[in-house]
C-alpha positions in Angstrom: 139.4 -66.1 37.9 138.2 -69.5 36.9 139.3 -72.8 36.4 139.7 -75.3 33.8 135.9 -76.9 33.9 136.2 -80.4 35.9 135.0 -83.7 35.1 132.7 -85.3 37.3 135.1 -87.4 38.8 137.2 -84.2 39.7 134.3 -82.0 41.2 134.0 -85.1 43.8 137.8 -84.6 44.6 136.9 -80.7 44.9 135.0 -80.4 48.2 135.9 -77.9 50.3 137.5 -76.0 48.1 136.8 -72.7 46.1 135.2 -73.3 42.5 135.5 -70.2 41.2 134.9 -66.3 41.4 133.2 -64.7 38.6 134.2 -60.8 37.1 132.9 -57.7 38.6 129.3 -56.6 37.1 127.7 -53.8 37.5 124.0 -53.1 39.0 123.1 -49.9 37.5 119.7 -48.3 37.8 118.3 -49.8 34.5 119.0 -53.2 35.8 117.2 -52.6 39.1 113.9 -51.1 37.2 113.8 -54.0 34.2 114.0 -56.3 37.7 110.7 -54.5 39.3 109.3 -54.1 36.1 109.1 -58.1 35.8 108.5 -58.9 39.4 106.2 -55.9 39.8 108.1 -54.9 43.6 108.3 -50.9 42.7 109.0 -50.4 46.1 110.3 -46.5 46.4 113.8 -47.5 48.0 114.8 -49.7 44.6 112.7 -47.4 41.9 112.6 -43.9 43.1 116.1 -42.4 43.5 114.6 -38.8 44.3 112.8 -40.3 47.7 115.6 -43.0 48.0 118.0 -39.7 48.3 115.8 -37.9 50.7 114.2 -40.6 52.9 116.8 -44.1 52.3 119.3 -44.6 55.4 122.1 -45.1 52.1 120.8 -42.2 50.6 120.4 -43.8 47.3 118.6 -46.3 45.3 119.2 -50.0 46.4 118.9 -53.3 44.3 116.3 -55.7 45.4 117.7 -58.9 47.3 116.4 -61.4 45.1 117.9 -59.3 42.1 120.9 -60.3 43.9 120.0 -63.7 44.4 119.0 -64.2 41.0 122.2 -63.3 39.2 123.7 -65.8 41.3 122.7 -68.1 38.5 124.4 -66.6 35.2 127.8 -65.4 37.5 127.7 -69.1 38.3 127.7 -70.6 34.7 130.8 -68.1 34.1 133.4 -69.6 36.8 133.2 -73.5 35.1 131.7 -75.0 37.9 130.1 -77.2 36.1 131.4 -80.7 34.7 132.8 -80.8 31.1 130.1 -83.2 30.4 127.0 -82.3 31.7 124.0 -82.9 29.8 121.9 -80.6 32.2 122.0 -78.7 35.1 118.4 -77.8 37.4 118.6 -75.3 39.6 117.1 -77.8 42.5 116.6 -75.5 45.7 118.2 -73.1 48.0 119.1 -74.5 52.0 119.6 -71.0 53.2 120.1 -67.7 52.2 120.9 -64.8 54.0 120.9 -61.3 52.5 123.5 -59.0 54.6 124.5 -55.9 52.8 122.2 -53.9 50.3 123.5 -53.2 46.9 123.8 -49.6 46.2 122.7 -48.4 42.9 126.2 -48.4 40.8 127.8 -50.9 43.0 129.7 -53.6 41.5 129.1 -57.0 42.8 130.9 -60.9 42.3 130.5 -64.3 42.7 132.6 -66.4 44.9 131.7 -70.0 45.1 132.6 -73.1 47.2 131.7 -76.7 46.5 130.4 -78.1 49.7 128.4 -81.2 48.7 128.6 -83.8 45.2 125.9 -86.3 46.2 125.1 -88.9 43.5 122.1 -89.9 42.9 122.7 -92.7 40.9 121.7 -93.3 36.8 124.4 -90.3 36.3 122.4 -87.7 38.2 124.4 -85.5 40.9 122.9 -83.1 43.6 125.9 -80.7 44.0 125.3 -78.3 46.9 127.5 -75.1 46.7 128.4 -72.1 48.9 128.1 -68.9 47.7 129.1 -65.2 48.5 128.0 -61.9 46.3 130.9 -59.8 47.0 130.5 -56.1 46.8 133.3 -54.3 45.7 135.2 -51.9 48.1 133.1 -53.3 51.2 134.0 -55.4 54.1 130.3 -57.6 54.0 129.0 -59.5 51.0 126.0 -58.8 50.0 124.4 -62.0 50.4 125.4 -65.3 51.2 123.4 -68.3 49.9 123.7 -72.5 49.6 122.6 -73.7 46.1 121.6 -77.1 45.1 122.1 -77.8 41.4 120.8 -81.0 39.9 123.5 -82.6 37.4 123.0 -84.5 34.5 125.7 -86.4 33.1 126.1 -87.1 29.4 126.1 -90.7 28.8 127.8 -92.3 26.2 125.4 -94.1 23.0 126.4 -97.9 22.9 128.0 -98.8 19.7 125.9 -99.8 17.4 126.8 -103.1 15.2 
């Protein structure tokens, strides 16, 4: 699924291409009400499977978008996008985001990435800007697409010391 993490100088070589596609997870109902229960959005569709069955055009529950959009962030640590030696990395801003298929309750969903964009910012700080696809499993449209900027940090070396 993923590759050997890059160096720095690597990920610059890397544009265009695919970084990495995470494993399948699962959104399961408990995931979708500990999300509303932080955000407070109990809208019926996402917490209330009984009216979601009756009244929802998918006849089930669905997971929020930005439940989607959020585990964009942990699938992405998995696929070692990230430089070996990376001090930090800032989630720094999304450029667009566009949320295209809702997430059935039960549905399992990936992470497929592409580096677009390694802009350096000089004093070893890099704004990488990255593609990014939620596949859902068994359907022809992802569930989201969204571009990430990530904020990099690179690990300098201490001078020697006499």
């Amino acid at each position: 699924m993923s590759r050997p993490t890059p160096t720095f100088a690597e990920l610059k070589e890397m544009i265009g291409q695919e970084l990495g596609v995470s494993r399948w997870v699962t959104v399961d109902q408990s995931r979708i009400d500990q999300f509303a229960e932080c955000t407070g959005d109990h809208q019926w569709i996402h917490v209330d499977a009984e009216r979601a069955r009756r009244h929802s055009p998918f006849r089930t529950t669905i997971a929020h978008g930005y439940l989607t959009l959020s585990i964009i962030g942990a699938l992405g640590q998995e696929i070692g996008a990230v430089p070996e030696n990376t001090q930090a990395a800032f989630n720094y801003g999304l450029d667009r985001v566009r949320f295209i298929s809702p997430v059935r309750v039960g549905s399992r969903i990936r992470l497929r990435t592409r580096l677009t964009d390694i802009e350096d910012r000089g004093a070893g700080q890099y704004l990488m800007k990255a593609y990014n696809e939620v596949e859902i499993e068994g359907e022809e449209k992802p569930a989201l697409i969204a571009e990430t900027l990530i904020m990099l940090y690179e690990r300098r070396k201490k001078p020697v010391q006499a």
